[in-house]
N, C-alpha and C positions, 0 to 999 in steps of 0.2 A: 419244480417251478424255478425257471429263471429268477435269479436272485439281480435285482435292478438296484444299483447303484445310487447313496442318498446324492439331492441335489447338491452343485459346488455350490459352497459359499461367495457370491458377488465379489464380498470385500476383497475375496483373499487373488479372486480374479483380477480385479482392477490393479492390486498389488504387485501382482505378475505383472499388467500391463506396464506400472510404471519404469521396468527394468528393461521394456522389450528393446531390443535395437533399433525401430523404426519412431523416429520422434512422434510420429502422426499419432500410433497406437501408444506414448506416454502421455501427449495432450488428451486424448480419448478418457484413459483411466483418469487421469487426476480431474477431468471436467465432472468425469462421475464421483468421485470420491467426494467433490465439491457436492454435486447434489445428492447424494448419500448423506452427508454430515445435516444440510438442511434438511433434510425431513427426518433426521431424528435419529441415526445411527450413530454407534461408537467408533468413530475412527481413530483414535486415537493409535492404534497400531501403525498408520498412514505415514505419522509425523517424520519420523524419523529420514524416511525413501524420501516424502515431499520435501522436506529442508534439502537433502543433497539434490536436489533439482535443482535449485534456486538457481547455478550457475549454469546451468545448461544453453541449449540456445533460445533464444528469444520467446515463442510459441511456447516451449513446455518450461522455463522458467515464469511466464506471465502465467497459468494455468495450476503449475505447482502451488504460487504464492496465493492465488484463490482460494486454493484448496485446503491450506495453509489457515489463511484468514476465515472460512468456513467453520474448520474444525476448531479452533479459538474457541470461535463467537459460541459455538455449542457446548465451550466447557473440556477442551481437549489441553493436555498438557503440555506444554512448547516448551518447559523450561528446561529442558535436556538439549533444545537446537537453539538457544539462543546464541551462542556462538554465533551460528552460522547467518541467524536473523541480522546479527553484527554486520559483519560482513555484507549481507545482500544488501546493506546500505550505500553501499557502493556501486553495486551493479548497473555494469553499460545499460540497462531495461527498465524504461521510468517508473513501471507499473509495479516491477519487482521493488523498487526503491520502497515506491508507496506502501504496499502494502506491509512492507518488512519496518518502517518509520510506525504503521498505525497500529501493528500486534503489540511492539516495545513498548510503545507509549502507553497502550491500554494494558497491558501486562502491568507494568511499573504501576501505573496508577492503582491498580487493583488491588495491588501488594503495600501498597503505601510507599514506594519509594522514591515515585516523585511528585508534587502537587498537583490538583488538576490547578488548571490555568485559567483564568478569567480575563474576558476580552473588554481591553479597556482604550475604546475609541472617541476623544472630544476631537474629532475632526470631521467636516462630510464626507465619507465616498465619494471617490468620483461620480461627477455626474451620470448617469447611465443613460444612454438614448430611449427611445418610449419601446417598450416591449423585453424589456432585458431588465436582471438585476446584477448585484452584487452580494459575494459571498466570503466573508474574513475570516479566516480562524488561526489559531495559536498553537505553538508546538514547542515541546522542548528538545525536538530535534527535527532535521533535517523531513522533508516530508516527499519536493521532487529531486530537488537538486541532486548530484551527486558528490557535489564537493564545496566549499565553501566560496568558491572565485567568483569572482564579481561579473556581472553581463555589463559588458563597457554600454555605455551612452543613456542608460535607464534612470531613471531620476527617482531617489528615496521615495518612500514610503513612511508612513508613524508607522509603530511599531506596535501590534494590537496588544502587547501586554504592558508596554510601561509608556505606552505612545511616545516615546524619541523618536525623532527624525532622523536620527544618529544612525541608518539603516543603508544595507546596500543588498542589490538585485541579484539572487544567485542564478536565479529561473526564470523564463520567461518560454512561454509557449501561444502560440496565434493558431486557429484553425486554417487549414488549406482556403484557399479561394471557393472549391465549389462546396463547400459547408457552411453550415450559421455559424457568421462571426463570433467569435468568442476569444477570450484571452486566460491567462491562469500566471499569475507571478507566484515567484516566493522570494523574500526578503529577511536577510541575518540583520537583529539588531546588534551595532556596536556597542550598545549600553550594557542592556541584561542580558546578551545571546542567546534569546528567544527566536524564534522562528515564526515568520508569518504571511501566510498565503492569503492571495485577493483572487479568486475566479470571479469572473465577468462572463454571464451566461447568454446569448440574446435570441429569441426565439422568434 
């Protein structure tokens, strides 16, 4: 009898894929490796290939860090690429940025070594037009921006964790014309160098 060969293992497929030469077939694996870790697999062997992703080009660095963020959220151990999570804080990719500011942050906190942060607003929101809201939160570091430099002409914000005004605009993003209006700041406070994003969503 033909002796039939056991099934390949997915993971170690997707694995392969992250290294192919065709970016197309890296974003493929690592999109899977993302949905592999949510439903419930150990990817944790993943880590390592998806962190040296992060700089890639745009498409599989945005994909890696999902995938990245996935295997986290399910319990996967990052703290052998945090280097590299360093760094992707910097990255030309605002997505890469984010997601690589929201592992550290939950990393750190989880470990105890930095506080979580409590949002502390005696100020209104901006008004918001009828159908839209607003959305604030606090960071102890950076979350889109890539660098601390100021967006000239943007006017303060309080500061959602020690509310100073003492703040300036690192980010600012507008959706295109033919989408729902929307906006997304971030702002360094001068005070406690806290970080603090406003999305303004409108539906």
């Amino acid at each position: 009898m033909e002796n039939i060969p056991p099934p390949s293992n997915p993971l170690q497929i997707f694995l392969q894929g992250l290294t192919d030469s065709d970016p197309v077939a890296r974003v493929r694996a690592a999109d899977s490796i993302t949905l592999a870790a949510e439903e419930g697999a150990n990817t944790s062997v993943a880590v390592p290939t998806l962190a040296s992703l992060l700089g890639d080009v745009p498409a599989v660095a945005e994909s890696a860090a999902r995938a990245l963020y996935a295997c986290f959220l399910k319990g996967g151990d990052l703290s052998s690429v945090l280097p590299m999570l360093n760094v992707a804080l910097g990255s030309p990719t605002v997505e890469v940025r984010a997601v690589a500011a929201r592992i550290l942050s939950r990393y750190k906190m989880l470990r105890g070594e930095e506080a979580p942060l409590q949002l502390h607003l005696q100020f209104k929101v901006p008004p918001a037009a009828r159908d839209s809201s607003w959305t604030v939160n606090v960071s102890h570091r950076r979350t889109y921006a890539a660098r601390d430099d100021p967006v000239q002409g943007e006017p303060p914000r309080a500061c959602g964790a020690c509310n100073s005004e003492n703040t300036q605009c690192i980010y600012l993003k507008t959706t295109p014309e033919d989408a729902l209006p929307g906006e997304e700041f971030e702002f360094k406070c001068n005070v406690c160098g806290k970080y603090t994003i406003y999305v303004h969503e409108v539906w």
